[in-house]
PDB file of N, CA, C and O in Angstrom:
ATOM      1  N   UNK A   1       0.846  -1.175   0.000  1.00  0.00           N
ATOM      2  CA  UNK A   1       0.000   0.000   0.000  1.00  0.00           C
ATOM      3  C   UNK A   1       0.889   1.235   0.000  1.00  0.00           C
ATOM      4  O   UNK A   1       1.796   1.366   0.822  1.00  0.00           O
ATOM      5  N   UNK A   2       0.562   2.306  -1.110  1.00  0.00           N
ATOM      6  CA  UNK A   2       1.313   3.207  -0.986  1.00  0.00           C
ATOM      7  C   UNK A   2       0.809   4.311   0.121  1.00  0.00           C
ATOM      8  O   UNK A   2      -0.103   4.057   0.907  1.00  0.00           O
ATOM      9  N   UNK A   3       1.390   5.357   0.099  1.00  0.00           N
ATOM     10  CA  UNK A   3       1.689   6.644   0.909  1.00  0.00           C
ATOM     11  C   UNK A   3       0.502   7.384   0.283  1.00  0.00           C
ATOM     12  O   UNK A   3       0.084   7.373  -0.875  1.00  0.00           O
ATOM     13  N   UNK A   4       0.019   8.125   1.535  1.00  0.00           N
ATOM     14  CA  UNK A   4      -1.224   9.325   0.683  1.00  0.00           C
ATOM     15  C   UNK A   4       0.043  10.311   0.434  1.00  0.00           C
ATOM     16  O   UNK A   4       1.013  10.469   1.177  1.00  0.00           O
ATOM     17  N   UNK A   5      -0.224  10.918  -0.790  1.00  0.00           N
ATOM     18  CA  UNK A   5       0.427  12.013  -1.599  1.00  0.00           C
ATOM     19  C   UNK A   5       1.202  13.110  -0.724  1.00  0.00           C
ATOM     20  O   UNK A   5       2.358  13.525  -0.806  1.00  0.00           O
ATOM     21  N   UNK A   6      -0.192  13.530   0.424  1.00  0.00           N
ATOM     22  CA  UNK A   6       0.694  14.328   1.617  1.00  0.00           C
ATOM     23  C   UNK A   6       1.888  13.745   2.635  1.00  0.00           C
ATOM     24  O   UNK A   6       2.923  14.377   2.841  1.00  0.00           O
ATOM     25  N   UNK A   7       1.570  12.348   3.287  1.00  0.00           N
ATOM     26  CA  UNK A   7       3.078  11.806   3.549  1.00  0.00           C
ATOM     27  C   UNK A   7       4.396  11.787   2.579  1.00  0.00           C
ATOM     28  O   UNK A   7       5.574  11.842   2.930  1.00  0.00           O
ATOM     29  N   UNK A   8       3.909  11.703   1.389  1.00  0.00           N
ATOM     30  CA  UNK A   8       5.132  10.918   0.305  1.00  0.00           C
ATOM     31  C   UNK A   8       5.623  11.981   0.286  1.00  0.00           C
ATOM     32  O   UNK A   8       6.772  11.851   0.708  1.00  0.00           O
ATOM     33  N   UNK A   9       5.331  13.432  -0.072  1.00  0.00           N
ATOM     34  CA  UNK A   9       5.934  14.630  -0.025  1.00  0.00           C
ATOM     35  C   UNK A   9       6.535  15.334   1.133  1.00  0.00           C
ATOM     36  O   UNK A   9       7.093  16.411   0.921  1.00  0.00           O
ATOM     37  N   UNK A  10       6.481  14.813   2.420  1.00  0.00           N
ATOM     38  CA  UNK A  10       7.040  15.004   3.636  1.00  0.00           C
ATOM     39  C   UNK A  10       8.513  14.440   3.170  1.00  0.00           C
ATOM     40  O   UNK A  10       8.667  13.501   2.389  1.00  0.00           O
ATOM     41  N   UNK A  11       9.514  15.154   3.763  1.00  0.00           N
ATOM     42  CA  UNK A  11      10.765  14.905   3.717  1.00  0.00           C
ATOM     43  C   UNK A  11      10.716  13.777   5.365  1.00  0.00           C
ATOM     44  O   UNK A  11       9.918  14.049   6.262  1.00  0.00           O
ATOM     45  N   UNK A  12      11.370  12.974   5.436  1.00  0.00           N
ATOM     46  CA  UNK A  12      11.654  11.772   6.445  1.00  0.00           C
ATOM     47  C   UNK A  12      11.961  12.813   7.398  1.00  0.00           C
ATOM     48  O   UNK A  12      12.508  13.912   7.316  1.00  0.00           O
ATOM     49  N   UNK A  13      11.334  11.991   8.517  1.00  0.00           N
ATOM     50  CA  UNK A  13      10.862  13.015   9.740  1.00  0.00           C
ATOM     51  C   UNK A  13      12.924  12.655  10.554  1.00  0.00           C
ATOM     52  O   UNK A  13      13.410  13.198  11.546  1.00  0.00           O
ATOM     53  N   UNK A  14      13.222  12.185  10.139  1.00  0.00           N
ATOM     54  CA  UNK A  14      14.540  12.462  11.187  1.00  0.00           C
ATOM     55  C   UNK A  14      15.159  13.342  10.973  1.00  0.00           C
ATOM     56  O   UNK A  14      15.835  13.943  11.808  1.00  0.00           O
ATOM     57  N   UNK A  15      15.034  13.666   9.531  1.00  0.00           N
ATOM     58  CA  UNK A  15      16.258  14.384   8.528  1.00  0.00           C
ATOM     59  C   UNK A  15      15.749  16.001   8.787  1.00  0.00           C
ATOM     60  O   UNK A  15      16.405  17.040   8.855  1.00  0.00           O
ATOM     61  N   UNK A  16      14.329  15.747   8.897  1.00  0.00           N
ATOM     62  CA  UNK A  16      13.748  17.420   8.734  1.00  0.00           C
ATOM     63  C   UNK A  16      13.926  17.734  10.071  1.00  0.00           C
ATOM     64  O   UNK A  16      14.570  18.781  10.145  1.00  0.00           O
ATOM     65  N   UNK A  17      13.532  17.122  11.571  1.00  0.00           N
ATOM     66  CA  UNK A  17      13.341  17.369  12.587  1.00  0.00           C
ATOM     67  C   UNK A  17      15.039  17.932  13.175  1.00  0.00           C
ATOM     68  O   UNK A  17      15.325  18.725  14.073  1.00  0.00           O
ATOM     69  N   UNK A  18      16.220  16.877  11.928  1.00  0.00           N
ATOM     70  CA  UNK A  18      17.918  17.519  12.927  1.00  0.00           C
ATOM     71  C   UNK A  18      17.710  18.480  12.224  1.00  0.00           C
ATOM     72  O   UNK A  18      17.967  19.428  12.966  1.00  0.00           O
ATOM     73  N   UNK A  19      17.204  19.140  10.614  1.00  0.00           N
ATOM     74  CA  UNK A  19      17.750  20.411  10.594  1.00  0.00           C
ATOM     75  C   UNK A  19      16.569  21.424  11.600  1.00  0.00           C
ATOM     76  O   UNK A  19      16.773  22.624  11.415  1.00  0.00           O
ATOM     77  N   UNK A  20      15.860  21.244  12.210  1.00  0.00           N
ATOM     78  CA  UNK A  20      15.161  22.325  12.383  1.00  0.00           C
ATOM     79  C   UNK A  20      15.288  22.420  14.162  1.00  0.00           C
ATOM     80  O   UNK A  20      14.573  23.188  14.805  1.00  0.00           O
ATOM     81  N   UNK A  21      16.060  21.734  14.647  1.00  0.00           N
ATOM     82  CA  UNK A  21      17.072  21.502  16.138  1.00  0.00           C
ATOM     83  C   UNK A  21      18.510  22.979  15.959  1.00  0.00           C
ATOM     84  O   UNK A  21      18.893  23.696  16.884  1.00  0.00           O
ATOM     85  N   UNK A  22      18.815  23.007  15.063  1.00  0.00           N
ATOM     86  CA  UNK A  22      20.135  24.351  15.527  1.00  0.00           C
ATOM     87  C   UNK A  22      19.019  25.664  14.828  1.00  0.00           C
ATOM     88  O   UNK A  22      19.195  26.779  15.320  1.00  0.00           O
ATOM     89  N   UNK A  23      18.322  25.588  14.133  1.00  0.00           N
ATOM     90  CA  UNK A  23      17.546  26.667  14.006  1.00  0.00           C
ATOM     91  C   UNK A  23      16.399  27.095  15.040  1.00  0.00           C
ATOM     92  O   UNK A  23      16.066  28.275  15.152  1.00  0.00           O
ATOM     93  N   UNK A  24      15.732  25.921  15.893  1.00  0.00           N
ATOM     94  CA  UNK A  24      14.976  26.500  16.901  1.00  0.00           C
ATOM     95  C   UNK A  24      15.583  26.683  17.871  1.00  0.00           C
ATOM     96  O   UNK A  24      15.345  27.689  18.540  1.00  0.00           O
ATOM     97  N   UNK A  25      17.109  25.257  18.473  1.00  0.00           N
ATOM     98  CA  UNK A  25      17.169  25.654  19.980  1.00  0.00           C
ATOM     99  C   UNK A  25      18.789  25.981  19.810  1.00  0.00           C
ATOM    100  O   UNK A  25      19.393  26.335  20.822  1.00  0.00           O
ATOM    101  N   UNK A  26      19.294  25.902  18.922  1.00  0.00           N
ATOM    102  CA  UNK A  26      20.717  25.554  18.626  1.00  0.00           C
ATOM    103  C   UNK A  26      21.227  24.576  19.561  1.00  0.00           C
ATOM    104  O   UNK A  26      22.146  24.506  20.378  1.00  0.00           O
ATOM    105  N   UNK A  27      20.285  23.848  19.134  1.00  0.00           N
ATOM    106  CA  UNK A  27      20.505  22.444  20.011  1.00  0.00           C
ATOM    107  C   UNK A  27      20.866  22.327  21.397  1.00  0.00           C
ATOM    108  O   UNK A  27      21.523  21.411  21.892  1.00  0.00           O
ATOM    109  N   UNK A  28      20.182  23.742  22.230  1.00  0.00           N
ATOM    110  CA  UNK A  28      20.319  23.496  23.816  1.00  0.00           C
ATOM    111  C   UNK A  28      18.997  23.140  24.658  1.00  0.00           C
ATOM    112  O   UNK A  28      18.187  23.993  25.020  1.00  0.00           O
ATOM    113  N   UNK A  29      18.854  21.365  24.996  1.00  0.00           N
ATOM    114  CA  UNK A  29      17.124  21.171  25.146  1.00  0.00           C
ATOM    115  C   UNK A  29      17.008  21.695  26.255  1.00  0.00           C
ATOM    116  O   UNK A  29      17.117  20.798  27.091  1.00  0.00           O
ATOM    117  N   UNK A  30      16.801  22.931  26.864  1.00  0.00           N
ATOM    118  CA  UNK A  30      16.577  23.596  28.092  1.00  0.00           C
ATOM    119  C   UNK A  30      16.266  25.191  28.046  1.00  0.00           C
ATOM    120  O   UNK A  30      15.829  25.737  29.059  1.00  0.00           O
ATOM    121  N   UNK A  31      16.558  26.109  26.561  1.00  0.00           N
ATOM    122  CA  UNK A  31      16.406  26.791  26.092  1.00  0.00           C
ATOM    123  C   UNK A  31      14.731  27.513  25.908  1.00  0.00           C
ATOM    124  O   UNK A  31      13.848  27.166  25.123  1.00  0.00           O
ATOM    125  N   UNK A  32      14.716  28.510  26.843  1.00  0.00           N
ATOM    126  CA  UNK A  32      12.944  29.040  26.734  1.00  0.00           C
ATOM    127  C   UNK A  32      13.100  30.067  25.497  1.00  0.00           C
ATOM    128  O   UNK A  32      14.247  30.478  25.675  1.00  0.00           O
ATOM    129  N   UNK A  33      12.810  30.451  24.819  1.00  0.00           N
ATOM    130  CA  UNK A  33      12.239  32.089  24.293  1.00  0.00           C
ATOM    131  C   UNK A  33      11.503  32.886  25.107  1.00  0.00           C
ATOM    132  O   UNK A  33      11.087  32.565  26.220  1.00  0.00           O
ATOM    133  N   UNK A  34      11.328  34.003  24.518  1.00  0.00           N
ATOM    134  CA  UNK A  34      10.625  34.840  25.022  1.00  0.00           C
ATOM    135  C   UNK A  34       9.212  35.149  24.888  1.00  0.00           C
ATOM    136  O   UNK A  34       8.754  36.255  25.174  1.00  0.00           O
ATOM    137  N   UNK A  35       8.427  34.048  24.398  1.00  0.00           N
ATOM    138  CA  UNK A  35       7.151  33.512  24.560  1.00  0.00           C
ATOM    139  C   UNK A  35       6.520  32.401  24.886  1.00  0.00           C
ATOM    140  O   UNK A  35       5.380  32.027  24.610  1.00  0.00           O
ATOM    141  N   UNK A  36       7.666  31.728  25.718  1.00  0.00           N
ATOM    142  CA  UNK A  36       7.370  30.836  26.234  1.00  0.00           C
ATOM    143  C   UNK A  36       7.492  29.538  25.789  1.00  0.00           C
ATOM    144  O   UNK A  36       7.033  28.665  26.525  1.00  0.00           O
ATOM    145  N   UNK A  37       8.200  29.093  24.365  1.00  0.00           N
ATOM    146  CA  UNK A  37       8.213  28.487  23.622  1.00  0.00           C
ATOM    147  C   UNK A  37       9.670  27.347  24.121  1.00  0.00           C
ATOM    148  O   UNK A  37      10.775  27.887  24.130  1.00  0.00           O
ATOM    149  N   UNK A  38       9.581  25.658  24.552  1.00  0.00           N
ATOM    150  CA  UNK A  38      11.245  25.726  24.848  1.00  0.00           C
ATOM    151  C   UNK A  38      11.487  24.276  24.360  1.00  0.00           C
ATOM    152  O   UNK A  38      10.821  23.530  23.643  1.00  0.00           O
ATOM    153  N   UNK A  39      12.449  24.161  24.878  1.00  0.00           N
ATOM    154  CA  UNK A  39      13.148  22.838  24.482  1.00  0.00           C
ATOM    155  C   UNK A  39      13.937  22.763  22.976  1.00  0.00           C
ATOM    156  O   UNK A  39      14.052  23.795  22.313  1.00  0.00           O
ATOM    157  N   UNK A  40      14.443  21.530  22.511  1.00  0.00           N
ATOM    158  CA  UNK A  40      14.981  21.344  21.266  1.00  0.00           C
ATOM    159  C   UNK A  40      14.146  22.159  20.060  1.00  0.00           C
ATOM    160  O   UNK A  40      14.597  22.962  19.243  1.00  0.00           O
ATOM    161  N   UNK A  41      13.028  21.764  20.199  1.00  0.00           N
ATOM    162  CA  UNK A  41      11.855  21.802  18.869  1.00  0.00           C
ATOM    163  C   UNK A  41      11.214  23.406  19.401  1.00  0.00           C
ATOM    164  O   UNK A  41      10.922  23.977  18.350  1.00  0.00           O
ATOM    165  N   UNK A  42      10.938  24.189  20.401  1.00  0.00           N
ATOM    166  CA  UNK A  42      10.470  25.235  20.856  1.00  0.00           C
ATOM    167  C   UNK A  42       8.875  25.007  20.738  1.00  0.00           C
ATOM    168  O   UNK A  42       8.039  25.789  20.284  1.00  0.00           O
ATOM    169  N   UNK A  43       8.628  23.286  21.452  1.00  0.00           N
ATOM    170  CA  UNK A  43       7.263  23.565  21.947  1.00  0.00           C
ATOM    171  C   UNK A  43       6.732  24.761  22.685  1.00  0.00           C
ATOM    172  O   UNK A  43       7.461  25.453  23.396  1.00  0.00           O
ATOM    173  N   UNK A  44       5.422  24.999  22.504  1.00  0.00           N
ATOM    174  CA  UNK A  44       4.409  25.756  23.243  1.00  0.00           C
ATOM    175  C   UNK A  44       4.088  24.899  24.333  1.00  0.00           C
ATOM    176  O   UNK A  44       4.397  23.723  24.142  1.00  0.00           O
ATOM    177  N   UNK A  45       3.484  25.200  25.561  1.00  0.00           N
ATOM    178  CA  UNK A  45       3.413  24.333  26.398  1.00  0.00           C
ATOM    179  C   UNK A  45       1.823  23.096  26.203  1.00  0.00           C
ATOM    180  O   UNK A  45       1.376  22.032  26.633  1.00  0.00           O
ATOM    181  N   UNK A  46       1.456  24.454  25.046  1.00  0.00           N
ATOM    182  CA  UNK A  46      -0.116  23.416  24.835  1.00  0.00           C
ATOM    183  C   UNK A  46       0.051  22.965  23.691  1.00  0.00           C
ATOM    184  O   UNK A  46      -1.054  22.533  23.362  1.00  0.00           O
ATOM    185  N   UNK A  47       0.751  22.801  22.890  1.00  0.00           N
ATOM    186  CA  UNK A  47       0.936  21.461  22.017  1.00  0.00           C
ATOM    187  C   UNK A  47       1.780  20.453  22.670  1.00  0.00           C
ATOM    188  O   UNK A  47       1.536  19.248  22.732  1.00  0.00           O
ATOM    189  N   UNK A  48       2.920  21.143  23.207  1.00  0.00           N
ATOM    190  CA  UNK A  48       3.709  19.664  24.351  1.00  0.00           C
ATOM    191  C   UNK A  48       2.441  18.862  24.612  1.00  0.00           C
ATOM    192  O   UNK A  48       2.087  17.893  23.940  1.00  0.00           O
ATOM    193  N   UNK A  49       1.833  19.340  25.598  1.00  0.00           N
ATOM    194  CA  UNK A  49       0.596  18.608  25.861  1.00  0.00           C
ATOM    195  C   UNK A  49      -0.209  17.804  24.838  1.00  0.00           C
ATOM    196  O   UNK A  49      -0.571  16.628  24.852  1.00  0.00           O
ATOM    197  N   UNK A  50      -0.392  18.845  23.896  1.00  0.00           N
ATOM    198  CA  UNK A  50      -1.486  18.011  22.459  1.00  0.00           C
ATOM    199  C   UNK A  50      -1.019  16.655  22.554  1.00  0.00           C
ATOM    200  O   UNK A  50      -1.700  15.672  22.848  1.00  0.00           O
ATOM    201  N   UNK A  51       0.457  16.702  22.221  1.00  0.00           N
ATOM    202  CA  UNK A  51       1.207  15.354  21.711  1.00  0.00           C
ATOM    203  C   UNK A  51       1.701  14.776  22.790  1.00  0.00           C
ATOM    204  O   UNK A  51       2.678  14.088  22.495  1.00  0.00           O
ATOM    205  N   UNK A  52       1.396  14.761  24.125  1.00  0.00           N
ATOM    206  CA  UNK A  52       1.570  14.166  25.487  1.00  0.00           C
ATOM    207  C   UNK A  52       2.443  14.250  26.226  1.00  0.00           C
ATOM    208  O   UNK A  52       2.574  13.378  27.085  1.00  0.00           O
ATOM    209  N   UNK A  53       3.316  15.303  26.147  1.00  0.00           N
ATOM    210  CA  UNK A  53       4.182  15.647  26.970  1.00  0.00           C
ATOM    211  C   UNK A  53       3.695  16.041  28.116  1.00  0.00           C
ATOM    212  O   UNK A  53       2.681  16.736  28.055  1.00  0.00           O
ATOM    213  N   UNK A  54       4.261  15.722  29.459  1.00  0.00           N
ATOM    214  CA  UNK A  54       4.146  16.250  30.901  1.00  0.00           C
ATOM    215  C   UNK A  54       4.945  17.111  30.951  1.00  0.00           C
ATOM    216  O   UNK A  54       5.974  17.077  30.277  1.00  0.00           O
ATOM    217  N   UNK A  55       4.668  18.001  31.704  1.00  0.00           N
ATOM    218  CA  UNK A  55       5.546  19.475  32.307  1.00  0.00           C
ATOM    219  C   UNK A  55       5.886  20.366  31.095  1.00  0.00           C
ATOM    220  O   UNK A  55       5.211  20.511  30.076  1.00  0.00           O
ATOM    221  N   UNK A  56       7.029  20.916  31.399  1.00  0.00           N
ATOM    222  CA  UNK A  56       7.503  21.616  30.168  1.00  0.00           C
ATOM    223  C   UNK A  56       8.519  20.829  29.711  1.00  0.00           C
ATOM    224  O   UNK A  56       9.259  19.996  30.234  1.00  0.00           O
ATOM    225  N   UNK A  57       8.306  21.566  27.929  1.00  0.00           N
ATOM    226  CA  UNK A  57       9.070  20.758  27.189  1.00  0.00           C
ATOM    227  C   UNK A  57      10.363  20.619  27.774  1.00  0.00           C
ATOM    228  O   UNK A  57      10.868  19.520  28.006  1.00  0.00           O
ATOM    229  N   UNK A  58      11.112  22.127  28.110  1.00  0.00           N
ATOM    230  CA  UNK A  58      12.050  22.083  28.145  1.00  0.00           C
ATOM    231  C   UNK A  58      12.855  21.480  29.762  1.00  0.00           C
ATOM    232  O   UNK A  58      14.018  21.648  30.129  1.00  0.00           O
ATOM    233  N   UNK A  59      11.751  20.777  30.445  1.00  0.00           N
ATOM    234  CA  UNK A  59      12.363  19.903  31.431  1.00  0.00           C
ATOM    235  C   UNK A  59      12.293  18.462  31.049  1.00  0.00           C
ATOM    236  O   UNK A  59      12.390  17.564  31.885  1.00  0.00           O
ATOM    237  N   UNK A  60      12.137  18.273  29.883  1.00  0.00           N
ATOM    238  CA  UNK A  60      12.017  16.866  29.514  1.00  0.00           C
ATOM    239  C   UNK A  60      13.401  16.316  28.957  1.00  0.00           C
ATOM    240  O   UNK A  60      14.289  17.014  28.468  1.00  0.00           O
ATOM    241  N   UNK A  61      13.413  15.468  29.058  1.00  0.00           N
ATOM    242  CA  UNK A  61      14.717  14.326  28.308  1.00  0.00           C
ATOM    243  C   UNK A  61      14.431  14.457  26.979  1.00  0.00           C
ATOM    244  O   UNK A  61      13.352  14.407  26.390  1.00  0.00           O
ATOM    245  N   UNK A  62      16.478  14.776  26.259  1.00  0.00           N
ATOM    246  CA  UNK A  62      16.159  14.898  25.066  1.00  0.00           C
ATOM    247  C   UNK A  62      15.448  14.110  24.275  1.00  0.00           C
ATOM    248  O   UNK A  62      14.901  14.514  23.249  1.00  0.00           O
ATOM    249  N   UNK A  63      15.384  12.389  24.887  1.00  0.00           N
ATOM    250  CA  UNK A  63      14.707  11.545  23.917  1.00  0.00           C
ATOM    251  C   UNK A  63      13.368  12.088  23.756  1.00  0.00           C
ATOM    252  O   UNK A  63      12.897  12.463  22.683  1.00  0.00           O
ATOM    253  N   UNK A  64      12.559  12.117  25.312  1.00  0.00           N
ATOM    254  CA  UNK A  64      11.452  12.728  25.623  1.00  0.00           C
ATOM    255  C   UNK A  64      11.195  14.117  24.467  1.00  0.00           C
ATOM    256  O   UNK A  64      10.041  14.223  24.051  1.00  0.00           O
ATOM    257  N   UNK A  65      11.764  14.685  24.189  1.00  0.00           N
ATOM    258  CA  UNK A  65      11.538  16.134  23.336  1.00  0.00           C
ATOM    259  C   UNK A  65      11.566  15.382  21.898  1.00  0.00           C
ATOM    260  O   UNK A  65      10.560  15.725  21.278  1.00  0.00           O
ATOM    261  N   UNK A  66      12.184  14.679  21.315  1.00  0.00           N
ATOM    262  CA  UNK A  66      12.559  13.932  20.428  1.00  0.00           C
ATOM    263  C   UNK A  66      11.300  13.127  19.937  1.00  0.00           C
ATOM    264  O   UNK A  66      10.756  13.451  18.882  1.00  0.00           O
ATOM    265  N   UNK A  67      10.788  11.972  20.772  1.00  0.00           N
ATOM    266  CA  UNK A  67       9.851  11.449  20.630  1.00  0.00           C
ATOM    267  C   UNK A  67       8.369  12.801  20.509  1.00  0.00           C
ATOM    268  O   UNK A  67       7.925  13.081  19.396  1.00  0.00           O
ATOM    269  N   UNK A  68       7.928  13.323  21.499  1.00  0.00           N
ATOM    270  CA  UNK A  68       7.193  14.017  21.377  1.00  0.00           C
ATOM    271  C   UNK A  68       6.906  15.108  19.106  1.00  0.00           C
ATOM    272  O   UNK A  68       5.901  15.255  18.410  1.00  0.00           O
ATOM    273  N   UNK A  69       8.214  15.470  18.920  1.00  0.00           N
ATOM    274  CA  UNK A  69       8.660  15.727  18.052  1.00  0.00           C
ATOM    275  C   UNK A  69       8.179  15.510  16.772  1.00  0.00           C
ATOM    276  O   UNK A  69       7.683  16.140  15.839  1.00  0.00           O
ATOM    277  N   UNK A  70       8.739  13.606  17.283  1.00  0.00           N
ATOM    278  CA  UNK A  70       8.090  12.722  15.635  1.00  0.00           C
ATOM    279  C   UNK A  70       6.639  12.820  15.891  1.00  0.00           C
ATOM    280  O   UNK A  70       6.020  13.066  14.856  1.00  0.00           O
ATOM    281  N   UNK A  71       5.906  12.705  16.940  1.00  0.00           N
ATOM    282  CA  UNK A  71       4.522  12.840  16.967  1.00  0.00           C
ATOM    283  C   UNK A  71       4.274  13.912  15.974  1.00  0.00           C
ATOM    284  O   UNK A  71       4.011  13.768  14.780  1.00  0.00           O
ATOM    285  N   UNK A  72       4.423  15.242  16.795  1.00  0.00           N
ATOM    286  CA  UNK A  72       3.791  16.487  16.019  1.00  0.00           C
ATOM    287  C   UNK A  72       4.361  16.630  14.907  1.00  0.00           C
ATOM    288  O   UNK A  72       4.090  17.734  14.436  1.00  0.00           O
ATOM    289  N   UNK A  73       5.402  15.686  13.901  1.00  0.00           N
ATOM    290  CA  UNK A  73       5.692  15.762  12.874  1.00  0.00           C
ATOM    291  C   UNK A  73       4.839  14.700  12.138  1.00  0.00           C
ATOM    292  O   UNK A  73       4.295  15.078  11.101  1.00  0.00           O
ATOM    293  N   UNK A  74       4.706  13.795  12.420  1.00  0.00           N
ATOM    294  CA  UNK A  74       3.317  13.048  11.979  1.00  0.00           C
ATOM    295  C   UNK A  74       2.152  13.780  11.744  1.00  0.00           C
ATOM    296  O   UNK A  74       1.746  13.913  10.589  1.00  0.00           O
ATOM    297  N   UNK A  75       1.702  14.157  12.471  1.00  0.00           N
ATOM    298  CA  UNK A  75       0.287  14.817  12.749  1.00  0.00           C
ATOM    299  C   UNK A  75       0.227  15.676  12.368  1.00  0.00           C
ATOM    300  O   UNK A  75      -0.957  15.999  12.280  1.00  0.00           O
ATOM    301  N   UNK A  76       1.521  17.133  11.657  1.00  0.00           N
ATOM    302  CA  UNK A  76       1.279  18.614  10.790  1.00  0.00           C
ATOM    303  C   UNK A  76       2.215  18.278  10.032  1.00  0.00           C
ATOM    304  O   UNK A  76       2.171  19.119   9.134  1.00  0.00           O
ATOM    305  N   UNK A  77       3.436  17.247   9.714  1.00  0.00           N
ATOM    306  CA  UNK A  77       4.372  17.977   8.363  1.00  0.00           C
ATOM    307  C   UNK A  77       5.061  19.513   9.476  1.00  0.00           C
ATOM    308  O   UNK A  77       4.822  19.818  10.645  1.00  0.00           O
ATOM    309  N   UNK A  78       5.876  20.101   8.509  1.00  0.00           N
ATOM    310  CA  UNK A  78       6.368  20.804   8.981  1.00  0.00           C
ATOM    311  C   UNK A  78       5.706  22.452   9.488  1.00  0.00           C
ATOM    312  O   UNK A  78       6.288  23.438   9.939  1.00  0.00           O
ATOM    313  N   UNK A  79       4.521  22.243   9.232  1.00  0.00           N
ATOM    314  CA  UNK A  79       3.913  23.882   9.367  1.00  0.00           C
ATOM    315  C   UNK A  79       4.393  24.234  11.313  1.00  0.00           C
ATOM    316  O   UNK A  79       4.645  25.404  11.599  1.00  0.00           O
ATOM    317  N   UNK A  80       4.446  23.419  12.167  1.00  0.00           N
ATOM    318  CA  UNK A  80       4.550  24.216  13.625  1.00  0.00           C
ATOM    319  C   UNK A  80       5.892  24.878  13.565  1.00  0.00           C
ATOM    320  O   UNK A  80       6.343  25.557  14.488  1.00  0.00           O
ATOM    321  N   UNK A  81       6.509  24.645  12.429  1.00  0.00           N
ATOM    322  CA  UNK A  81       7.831  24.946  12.638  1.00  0.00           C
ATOM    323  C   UNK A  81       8.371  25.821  11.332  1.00  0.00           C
ATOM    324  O   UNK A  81       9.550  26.099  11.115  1.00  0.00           O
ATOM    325  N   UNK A  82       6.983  26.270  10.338  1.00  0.00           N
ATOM    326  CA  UNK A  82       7.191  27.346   9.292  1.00  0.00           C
ATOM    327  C   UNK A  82       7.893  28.613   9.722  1.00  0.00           C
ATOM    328  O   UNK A  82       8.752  29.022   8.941  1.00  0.00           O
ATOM    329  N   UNK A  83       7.674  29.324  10.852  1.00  0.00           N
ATOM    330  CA  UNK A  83       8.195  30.610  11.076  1.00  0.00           C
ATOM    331  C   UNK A  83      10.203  30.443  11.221  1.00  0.00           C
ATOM    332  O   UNK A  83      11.021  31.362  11.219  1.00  0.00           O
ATOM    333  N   UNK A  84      10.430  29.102  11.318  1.00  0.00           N
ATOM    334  CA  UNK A  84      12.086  28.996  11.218  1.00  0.00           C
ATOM    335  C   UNK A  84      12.358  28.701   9.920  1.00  0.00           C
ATOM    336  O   UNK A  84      13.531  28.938   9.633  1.00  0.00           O
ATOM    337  N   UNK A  85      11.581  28.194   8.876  1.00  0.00           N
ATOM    338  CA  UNK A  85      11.726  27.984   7.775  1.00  0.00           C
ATOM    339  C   UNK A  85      13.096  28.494   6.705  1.00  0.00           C
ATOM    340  O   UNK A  85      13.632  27.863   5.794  1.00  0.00           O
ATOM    341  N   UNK A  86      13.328  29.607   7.130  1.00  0.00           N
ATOM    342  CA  UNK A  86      14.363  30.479   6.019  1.00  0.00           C
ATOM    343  C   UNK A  86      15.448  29.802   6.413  1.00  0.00           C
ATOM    344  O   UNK A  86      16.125  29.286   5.523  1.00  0.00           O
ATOM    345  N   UNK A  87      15.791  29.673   7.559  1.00  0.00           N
ATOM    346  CA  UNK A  87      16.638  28.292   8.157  1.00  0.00           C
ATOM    347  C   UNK A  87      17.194  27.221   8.185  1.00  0.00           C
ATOM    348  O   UNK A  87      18.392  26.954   8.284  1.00  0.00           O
ATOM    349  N   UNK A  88      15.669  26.120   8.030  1.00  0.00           N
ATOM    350  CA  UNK A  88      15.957  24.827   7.859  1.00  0.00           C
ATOM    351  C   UNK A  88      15.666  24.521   6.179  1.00  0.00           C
ATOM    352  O   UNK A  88      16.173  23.517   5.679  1.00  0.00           O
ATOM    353  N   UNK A  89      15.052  25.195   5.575  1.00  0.00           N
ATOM    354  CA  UNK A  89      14.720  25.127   4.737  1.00  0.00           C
ATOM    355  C   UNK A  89      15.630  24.802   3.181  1.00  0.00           C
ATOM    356  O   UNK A  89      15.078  24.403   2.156  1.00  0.00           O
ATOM    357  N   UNK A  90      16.541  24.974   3.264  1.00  0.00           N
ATOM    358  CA  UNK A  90      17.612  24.952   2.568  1.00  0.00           C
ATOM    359  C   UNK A  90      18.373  23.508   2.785  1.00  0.00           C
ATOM    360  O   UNK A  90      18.970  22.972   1.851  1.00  0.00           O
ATOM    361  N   UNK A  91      18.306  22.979   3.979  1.00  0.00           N
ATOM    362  CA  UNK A  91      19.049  21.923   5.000  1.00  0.00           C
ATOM    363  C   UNK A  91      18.569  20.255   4.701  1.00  0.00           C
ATOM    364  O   UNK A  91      19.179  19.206   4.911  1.00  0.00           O
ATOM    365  N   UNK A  92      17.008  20.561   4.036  1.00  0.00           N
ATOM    366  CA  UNK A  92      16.127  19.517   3.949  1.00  0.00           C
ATOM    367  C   UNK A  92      16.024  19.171   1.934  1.00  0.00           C
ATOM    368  O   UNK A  92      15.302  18.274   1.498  1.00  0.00           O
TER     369      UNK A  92
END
């Protein structure tokens, strides 16, 4: 069975998720912004949650941030992470 058209056009979630790690956190998983946004990937604290993270992202284990990650990369493709785009975008 093949791929619906929208997976097949997803670039492989490992490859997209390392480039978009030095563009959100520069790879420090403990890293907040200034809206509250933290960890590797710069969850919000209510999508952490969506995709089942406890606490904040950015007190979680990198696997923990990691796993959470491939979830919300399953479930949107890359749009939570369009505004870094000019970034990773080139990388993928």
């Amino acid at each position: 069975m093949s791929q619906p058209a929208s997976a097949a056009a997803r670039p492989d979630a490992h490859r997209f998720l390392s480039a978009v790690v030095p563009c959100e956190s520069g790879g420090n998983p403990r890293v907040v912004n200034s809206i509250g946004a933290g960890g590797l990937f710069q969850f919000m604290p209510g999508t952490w949650h969506a995709v089942g993270g406890k606490g904040l992202p950015q007190n979680a284990s990198v696997a923990e941030q990691w796993k959470r990650a491939h979830i919300l990369y399953a479930q949107q493709g890359s749009s939570p992470w369009v505004s870094s785009k000019p970034c990773w975008g080139h990388k993928i």
